[in-house]
C-alpha positions as CSV (number, residue, x, y, z in Angstrom):
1,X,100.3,66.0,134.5
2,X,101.1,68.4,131.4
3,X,102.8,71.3,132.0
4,X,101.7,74.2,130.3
5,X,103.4,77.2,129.3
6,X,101.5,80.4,128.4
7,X,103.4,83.1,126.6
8,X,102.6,86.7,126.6
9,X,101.4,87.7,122.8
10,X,104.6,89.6,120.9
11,X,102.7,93.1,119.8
12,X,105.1,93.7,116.7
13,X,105.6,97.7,116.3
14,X,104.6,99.1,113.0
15,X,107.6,100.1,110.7
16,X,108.3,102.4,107.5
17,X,111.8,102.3,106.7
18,X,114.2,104.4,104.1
19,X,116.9,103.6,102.1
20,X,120.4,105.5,101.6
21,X,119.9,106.7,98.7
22,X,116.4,107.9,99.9
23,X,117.7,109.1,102.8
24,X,120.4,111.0,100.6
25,X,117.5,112.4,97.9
26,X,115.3,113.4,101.1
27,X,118.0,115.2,102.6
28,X,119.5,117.2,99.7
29,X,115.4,118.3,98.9
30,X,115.4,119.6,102.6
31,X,118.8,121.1,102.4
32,X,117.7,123.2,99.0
33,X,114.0,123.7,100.5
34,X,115.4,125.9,103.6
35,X,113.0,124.5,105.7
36,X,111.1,120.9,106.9
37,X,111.5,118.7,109.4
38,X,111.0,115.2,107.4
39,X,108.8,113.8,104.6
40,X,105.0,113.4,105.4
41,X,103.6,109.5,103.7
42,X,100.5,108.3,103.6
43,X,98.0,106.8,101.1
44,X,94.7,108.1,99.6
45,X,91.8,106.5,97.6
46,X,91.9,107.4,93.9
47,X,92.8,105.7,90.9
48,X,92.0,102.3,89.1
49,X,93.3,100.0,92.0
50,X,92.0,102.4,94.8
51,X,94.4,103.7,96.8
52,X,97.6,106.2,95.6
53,X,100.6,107.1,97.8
54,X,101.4,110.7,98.7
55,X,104.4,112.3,100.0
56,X,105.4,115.7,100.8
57,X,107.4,117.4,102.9
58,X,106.9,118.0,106.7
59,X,107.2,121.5,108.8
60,X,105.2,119.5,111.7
61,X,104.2,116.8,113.4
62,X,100.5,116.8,114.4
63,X,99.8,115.1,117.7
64,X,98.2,111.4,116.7
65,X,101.5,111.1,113.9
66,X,103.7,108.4,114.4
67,X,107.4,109.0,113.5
68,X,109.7,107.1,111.9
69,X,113.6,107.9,112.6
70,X,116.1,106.5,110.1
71,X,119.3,107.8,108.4
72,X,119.1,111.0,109.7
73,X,115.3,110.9,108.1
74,X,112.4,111.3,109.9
75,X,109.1,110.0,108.2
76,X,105.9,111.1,109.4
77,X,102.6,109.6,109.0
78,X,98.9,109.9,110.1
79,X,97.6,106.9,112.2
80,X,95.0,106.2,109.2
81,X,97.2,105.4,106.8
82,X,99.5,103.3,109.4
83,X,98.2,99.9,108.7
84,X,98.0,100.3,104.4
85,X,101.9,101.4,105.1
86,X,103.5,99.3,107.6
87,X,106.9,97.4,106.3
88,X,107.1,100.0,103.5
89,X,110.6,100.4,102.4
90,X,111.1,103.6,100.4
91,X,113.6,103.9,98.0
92,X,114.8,106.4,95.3
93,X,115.7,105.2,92.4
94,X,117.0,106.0,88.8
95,X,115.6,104.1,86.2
96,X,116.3,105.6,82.4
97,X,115.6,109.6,82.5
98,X,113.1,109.0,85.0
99,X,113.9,109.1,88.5
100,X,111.5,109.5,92.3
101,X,110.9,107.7,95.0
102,X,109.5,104.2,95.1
103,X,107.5,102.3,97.8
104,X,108.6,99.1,98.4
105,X,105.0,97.7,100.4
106,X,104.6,94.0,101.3
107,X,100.9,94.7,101.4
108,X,100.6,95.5,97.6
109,X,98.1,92.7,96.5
110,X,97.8,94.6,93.2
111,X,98.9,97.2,91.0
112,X,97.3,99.5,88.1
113,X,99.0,99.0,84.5
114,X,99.9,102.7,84.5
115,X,101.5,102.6,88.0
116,X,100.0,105.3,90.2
117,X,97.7,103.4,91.9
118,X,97.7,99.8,94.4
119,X,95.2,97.8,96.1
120,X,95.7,96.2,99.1
């Protein structure tokens, strides 16, 4: 007789994650602001590919947000934009006299030629 083994299905938790020098950018912004309690991310539909990202700064946390802890960072964002979002890394970076934050998404399938939008 086979013996078989049933394992209980691994229910992986959504993540967004920061980088230090993110984390740094995201708390000097707060520092100068006065007031804020994190950075608010989530996507919207516009542009060529069809869906833009959007951050701004958080005085609150509305009841169905999921929070994100990291470096001293929290990053808050709205259940709806949850799945478009998961295993984002974002960054700040430097690149020539242009500088802002970057998402690093593993669910990018596409991006726009002038950058400001993503499909996924």
């Amino acid at each position: 007789m086979k013996k078989i083994t049933l394992r209980k299905k691994q229910h992986k938790r959504m993540a967004i994650t920061i980088t230090e020098s993110a984390a740094t950018r995201v708390k000097a912004f707060l520092d100068n602001r006065g007031k804020g309690i994190g950075l608010r991310v989530g996507v919207k539909t516009t542009g060529c590919s069809g869906m833009a990202y959007v951050i701004e700064f958080a005085d609150q946390v509305d009841q169905d947000d999921t929070v994100f802890e990291e470096r001293g960072v929290k990053i808050i964002v709205d259940p709806k934009c949850l799945m478009y979002l998961d295993g984002t890394e974002l960054d700040f970076a430097k690149e020539g006299l242009n500088e802002g934050f970057k998402f690093i998404n593993p669910n990018e399938k596409a991006r726009c030629g002038c950058g400001e939008s993503f499909s996924v």
